[in-house]
Backbone atoms as SQL, in Angstrom:
CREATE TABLE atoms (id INTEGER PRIMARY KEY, chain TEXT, resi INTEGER, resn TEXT, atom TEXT, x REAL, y REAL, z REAL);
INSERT INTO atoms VALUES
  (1, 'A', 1, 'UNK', 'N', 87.902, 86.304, 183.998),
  (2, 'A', 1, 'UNK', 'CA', 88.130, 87.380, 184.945),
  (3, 'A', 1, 'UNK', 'C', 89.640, 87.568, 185.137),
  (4, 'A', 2, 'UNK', 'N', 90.403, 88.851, 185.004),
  (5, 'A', 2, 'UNK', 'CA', 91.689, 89.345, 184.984),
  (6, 'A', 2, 'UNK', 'C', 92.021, 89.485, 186.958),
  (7, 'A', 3, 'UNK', 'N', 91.261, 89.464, 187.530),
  (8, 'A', 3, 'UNK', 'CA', 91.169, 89.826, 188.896),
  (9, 'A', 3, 'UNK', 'C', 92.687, 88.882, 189.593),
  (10, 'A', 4, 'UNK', 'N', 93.431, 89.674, 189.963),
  (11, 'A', 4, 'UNK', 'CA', 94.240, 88.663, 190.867),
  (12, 'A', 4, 'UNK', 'C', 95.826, 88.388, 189.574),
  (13, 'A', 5, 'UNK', 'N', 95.374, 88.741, 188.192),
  (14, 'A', 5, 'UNK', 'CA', 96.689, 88.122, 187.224),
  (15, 'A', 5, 'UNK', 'C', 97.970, 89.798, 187.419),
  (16, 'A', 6, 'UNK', 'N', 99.026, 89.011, 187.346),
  (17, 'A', 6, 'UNK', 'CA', 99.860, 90.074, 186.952),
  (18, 'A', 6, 'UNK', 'C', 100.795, 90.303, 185.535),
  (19, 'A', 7, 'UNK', 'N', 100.577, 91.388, 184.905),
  (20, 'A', 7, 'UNK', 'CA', 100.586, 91.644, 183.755),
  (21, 'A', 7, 'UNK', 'C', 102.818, 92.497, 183.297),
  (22, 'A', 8, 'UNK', 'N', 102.888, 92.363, 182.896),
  (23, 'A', 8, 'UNK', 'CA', 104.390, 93.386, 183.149),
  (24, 'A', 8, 'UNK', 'C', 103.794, 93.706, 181.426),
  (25, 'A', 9, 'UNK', 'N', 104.016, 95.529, 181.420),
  (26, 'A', 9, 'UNK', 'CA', 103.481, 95.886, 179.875),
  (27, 'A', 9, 'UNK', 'C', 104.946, 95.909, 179.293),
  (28, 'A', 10, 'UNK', 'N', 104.664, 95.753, 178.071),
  (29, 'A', 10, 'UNK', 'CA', 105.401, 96.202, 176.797),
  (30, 'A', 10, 'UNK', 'C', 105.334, 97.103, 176.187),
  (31, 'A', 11, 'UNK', 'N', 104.427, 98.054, 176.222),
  (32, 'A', 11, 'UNK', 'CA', 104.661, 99.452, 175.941),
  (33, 'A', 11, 'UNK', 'C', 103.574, 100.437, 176.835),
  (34, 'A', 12, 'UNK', 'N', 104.204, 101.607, 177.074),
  (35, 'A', 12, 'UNK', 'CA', 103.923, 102.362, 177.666),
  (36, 'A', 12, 'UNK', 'C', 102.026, 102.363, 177.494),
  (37, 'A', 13, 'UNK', 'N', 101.811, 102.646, 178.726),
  (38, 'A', 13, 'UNK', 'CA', 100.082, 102.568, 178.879),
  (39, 'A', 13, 'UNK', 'C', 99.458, 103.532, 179.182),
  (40, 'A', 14, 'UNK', 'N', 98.033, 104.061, 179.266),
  (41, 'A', 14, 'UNK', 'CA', 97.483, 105.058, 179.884),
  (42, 'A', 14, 'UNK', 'C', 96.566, 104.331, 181.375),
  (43, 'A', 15, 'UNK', 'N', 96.822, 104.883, 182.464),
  (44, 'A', 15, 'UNK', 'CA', 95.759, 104.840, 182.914),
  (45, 'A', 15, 'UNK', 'C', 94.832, 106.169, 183.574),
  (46, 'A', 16, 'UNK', 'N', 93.516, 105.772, 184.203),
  (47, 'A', 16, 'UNK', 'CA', 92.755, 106.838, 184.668),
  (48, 'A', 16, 'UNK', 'C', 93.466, 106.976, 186.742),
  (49, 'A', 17, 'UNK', 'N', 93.564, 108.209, 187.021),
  (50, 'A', 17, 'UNK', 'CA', 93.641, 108.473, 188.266),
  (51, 'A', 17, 'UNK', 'C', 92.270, 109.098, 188.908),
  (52, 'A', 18, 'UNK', 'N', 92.223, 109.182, 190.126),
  (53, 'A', 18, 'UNK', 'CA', 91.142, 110.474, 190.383),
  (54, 'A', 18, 'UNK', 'C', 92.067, 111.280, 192.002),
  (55, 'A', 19, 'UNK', 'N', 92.035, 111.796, 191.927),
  (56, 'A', 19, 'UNK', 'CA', 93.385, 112.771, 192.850),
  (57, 'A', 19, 'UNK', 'C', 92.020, 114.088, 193.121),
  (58, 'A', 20, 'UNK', 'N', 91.452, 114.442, 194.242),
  (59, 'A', 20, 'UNK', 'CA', 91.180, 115.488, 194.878),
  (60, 'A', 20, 'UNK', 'C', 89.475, 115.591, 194.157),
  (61, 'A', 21, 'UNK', 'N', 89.502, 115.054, 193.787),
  (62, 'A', 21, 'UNK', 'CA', 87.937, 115.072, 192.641),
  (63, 'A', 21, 'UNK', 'C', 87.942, 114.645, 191.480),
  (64, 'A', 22, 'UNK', 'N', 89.610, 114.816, 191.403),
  (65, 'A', 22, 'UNK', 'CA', 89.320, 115.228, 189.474),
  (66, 'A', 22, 'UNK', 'C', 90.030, 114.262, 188.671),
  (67, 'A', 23, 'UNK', 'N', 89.829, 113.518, 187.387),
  (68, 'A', 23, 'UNK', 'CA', 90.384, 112.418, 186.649),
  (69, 'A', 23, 'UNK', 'C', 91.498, 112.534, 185.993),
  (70, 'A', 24, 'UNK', 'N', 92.490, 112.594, 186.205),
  (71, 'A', 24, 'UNK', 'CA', 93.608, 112.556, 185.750),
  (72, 'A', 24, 'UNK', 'C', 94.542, 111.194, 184.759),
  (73, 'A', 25, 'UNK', 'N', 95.221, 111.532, 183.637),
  (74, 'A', 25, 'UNK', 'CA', 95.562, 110.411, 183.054),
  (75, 'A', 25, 'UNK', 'C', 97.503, 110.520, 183.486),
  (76, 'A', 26, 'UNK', 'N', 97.637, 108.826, 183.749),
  (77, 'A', 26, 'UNK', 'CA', 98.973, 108.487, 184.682),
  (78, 'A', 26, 'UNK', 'C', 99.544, 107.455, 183.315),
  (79, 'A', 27, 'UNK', 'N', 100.536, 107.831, 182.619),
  (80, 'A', 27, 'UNK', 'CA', 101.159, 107.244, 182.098),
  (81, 'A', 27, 'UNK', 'C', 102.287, 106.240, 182.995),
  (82, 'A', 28, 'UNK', 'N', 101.972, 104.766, 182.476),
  (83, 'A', 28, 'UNK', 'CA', 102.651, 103.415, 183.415),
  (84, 'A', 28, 'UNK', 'C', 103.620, 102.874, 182.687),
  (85, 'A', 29, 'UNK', 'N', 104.885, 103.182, 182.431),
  (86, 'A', 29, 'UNK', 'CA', 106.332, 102.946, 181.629),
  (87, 'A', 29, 'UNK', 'C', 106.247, 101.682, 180.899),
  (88, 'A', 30, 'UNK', 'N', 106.264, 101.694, 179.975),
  (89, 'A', 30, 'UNK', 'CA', 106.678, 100.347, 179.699),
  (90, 'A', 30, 'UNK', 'C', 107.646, 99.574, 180.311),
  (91, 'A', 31, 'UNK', 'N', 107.408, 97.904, 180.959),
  (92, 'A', 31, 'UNK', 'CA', 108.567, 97.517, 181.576),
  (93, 'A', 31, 'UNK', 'C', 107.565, 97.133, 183.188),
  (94, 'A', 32, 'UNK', 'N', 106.793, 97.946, 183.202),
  (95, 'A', 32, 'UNK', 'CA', 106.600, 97.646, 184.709),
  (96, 'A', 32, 'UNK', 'C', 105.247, 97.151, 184.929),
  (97, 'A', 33, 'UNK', 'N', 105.138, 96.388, 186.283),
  (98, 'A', 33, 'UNK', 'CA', 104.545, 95.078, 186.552),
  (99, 'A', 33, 'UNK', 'C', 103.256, 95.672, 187.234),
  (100, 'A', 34, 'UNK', 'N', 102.111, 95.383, 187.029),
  (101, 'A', 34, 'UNK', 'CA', 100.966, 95.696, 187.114),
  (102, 'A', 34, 'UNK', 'C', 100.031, 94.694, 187.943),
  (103, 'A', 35, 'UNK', 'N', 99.341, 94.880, 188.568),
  (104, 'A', 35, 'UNK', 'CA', 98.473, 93.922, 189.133),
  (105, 'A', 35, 'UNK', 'C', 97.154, 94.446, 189.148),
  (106, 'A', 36, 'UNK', 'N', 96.041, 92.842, 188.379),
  (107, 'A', 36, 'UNK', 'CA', 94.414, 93.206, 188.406),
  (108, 'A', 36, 'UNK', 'C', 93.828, 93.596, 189.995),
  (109, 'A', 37, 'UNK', 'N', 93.390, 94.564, 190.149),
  (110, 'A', 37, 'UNK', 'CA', 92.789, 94.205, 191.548),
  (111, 'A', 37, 'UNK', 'C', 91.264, 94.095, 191.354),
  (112, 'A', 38, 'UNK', 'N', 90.521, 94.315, 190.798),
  (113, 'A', 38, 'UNK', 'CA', 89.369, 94.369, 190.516),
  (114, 'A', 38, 'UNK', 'C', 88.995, 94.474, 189.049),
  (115, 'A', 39, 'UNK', 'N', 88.054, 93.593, 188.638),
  (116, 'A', 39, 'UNK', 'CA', 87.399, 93.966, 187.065),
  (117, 'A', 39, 'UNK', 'C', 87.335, 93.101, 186.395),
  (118, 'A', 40, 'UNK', 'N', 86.722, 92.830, 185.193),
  (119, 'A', 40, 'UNK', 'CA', 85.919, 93.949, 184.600),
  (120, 'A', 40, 'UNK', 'C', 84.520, 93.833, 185.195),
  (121, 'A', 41, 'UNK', 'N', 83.963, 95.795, 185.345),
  (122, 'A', 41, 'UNK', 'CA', 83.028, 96.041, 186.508),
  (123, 'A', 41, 'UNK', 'C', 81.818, 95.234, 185.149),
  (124, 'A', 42, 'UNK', 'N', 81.702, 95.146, 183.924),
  (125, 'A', 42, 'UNK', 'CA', 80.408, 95.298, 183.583),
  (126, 'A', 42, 'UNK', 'C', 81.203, 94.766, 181.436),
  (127, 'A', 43, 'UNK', 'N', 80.476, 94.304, 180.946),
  (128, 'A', 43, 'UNK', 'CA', 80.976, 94.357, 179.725),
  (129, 'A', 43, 'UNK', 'C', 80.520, 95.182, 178.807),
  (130, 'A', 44, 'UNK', 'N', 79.927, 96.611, 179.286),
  (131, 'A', 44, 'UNK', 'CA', 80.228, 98.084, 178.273),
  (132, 'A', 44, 'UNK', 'C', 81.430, 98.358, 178.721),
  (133, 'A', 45, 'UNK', 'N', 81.696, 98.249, 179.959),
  (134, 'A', 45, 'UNK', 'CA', 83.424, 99.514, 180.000),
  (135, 'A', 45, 'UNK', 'C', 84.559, 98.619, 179.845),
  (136, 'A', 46, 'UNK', 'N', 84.110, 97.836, 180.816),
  (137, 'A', 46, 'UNK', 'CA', 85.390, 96.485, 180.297),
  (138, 'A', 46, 'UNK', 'C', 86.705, 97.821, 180.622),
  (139, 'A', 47, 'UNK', 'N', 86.733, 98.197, 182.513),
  (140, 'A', 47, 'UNK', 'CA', 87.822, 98.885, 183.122),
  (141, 'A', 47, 'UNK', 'C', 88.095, 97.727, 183.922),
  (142, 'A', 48, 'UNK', 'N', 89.346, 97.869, 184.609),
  (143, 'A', 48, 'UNK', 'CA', 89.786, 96.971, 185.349),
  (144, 'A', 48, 'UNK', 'C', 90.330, 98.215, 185.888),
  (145, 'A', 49, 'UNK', 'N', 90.481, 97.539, 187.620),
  (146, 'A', 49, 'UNK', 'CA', 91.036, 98.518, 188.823),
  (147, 'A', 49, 'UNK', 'C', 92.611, 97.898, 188.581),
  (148, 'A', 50, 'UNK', 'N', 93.828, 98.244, 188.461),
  (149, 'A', 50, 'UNK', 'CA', 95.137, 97.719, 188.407),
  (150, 'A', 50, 'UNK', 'C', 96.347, 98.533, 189.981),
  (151, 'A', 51, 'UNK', 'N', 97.040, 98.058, 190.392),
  (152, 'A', 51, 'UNK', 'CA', 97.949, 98.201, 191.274),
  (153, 'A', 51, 'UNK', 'C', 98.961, 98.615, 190.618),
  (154, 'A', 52, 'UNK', 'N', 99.391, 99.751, 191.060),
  (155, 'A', 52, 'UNK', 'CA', 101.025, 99.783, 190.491),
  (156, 'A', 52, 'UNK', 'C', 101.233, 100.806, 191.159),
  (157, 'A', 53, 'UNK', 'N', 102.918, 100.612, 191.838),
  (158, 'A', 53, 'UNK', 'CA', 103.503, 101.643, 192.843),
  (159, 'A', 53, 'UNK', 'C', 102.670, 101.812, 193.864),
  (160, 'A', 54, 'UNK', 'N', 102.218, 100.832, 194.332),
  (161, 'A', 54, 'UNK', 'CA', 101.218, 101.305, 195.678),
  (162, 'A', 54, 'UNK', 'C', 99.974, 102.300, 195.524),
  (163, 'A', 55, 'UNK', 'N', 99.764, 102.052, 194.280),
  (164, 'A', 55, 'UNK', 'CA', 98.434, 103.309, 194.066),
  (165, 'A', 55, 'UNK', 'C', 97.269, 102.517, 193.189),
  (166, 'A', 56, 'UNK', 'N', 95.980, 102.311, 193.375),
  (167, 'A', 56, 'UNK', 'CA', 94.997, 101.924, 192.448),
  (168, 'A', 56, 'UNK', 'C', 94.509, 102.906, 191.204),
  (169, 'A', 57, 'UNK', 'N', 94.829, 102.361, 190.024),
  (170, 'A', 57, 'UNK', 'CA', 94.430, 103.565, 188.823),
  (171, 'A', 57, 'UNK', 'C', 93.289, 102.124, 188.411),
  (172, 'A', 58, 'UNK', 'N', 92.832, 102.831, 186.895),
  (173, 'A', 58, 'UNK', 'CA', 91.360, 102.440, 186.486),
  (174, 'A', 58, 'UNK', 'C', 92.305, 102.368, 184.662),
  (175, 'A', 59, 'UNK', 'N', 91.827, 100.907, 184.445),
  (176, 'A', 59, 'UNK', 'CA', 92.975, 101.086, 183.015),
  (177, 'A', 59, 'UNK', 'C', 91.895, 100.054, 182.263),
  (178, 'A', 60, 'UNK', 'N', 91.768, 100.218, 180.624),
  (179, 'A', 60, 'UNK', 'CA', 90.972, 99.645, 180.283),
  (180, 'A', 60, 'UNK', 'C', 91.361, 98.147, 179.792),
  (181, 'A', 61, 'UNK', 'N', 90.953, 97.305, 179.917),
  (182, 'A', 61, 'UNK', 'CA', 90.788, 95.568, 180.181),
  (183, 'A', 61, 'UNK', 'C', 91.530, 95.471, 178.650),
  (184, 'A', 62, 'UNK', 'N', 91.194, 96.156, 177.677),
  (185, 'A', 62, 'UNK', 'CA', 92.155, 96.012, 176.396),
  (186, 'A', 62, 'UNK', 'C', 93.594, 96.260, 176.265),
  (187, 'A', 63, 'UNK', 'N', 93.445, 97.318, 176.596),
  (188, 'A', 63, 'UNK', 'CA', 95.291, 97.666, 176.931),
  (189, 'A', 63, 'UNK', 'C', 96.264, 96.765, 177.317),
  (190, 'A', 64, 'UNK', 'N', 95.428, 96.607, 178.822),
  (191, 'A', 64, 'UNK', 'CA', 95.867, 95.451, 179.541),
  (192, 'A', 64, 'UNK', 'C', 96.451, 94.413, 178.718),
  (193, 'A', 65, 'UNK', 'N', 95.416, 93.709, 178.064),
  (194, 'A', 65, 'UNK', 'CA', 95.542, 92.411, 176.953),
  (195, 'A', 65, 'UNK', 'C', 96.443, 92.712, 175.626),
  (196, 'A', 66, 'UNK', 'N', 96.293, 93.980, 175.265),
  (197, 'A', 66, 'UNK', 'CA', 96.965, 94.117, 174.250),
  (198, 'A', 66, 'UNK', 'C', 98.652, 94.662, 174.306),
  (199, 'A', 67, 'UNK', 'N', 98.902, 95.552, 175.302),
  (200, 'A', 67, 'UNK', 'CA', 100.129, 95.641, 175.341),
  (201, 'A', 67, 'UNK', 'C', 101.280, 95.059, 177.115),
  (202, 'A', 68, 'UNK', 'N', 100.522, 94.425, 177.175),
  (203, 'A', 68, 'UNK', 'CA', 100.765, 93.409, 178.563),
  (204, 'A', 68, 'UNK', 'C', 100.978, 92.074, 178.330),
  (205, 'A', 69, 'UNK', 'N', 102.142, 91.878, 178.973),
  (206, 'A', 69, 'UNK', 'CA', 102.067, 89.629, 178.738),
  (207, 'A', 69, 'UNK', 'C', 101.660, 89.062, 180.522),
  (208, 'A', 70, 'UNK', 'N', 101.187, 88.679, 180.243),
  (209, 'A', 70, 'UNK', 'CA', 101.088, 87.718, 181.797),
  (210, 'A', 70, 'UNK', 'C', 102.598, 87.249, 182.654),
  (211, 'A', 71, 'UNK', 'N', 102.381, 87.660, 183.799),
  (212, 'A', 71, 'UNK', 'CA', 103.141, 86.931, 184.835),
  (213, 'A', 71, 'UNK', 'C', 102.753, 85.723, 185.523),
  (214, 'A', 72, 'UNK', 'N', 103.114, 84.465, 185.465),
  (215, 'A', 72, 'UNK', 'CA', 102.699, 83.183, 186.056),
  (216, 'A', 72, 'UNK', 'C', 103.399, 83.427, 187.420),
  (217, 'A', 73, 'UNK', 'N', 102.669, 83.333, 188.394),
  (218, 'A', 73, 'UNK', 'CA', 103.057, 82.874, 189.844),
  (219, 'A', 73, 'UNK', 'C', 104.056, 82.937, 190.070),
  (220, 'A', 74, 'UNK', 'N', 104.893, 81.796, 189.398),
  (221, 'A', 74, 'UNK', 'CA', 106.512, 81.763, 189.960),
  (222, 'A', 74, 'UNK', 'C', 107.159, 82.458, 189.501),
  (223, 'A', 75, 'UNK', 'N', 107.202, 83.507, 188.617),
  (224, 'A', 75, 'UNK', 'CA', 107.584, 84.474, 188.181),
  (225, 'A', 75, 'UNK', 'C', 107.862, 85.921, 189.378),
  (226, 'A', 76, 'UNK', 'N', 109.369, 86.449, 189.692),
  (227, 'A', 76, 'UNK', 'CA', 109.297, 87.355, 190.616),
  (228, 'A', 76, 'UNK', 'C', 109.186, 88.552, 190.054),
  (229, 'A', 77, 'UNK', 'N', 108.559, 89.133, 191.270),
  (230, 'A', 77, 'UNK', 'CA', 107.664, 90.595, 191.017),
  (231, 'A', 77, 'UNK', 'C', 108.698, 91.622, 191.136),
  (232, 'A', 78, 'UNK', 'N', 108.544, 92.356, 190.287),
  (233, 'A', 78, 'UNK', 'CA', 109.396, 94.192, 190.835),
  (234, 'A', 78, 'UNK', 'C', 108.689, 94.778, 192.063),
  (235, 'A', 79, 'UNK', 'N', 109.672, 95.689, 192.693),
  (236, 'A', 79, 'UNK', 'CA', 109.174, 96.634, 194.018),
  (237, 'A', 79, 'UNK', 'C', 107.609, 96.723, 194.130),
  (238, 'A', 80, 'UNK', 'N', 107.368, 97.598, 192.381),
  (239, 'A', 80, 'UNK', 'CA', 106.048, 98.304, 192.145),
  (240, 'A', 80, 'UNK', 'C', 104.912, 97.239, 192.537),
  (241, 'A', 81, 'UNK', 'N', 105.209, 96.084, 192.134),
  (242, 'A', 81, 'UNK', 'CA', 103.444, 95.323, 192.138),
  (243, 'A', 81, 'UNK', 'C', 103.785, 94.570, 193.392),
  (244, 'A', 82, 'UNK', 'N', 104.458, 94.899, 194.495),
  (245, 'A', 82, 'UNK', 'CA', 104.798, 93.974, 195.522),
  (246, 'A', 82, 'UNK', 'C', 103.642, 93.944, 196.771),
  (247, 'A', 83, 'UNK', 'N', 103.444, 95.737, 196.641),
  (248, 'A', 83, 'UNK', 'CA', 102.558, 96.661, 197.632),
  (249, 'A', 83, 'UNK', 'C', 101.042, 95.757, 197.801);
């Protein structure tokens, strides 16, 4: 379970938004620090809920793994995953 790890990506990511009804895709810079808050809901979607800039987006559990390295604990956080 990714729930609770913080990730800082290495290259630019997609995630899902939903803003007023509707699903929107939020590109997350490469460089910046991400946090699991929830997931994965089920192992068909294998989404994870992630934190960044004070906002919850919906990003898929691969991405995550594939263009993300782990942050260990003692490792300090940027502004974005502080929220």
């Amino acid at each position: 379970m990714l729930t609770g790890k913080k990730f800082k990506l290495d290259r630019t990511t997609l995630a899902l938004d939903v803003v007023e009804g509707r699903r929107r895709t939020v590109a997350v810079p490469a460089g910046e620090i991400i946090k699991i808050v929830d997931g994965p809901t089920s192992n068909q979607d294998r989404m994870v809920d992630i934190l960044w800039q004070g906002r919850v987006l919906t990003m898929f559990a691969l991405d995550v793994d594939a263009r993300g390295t782990e942050i260990s604990e003692s490792e300090p956080l940027s502004k974005s995953a502080r929220a």
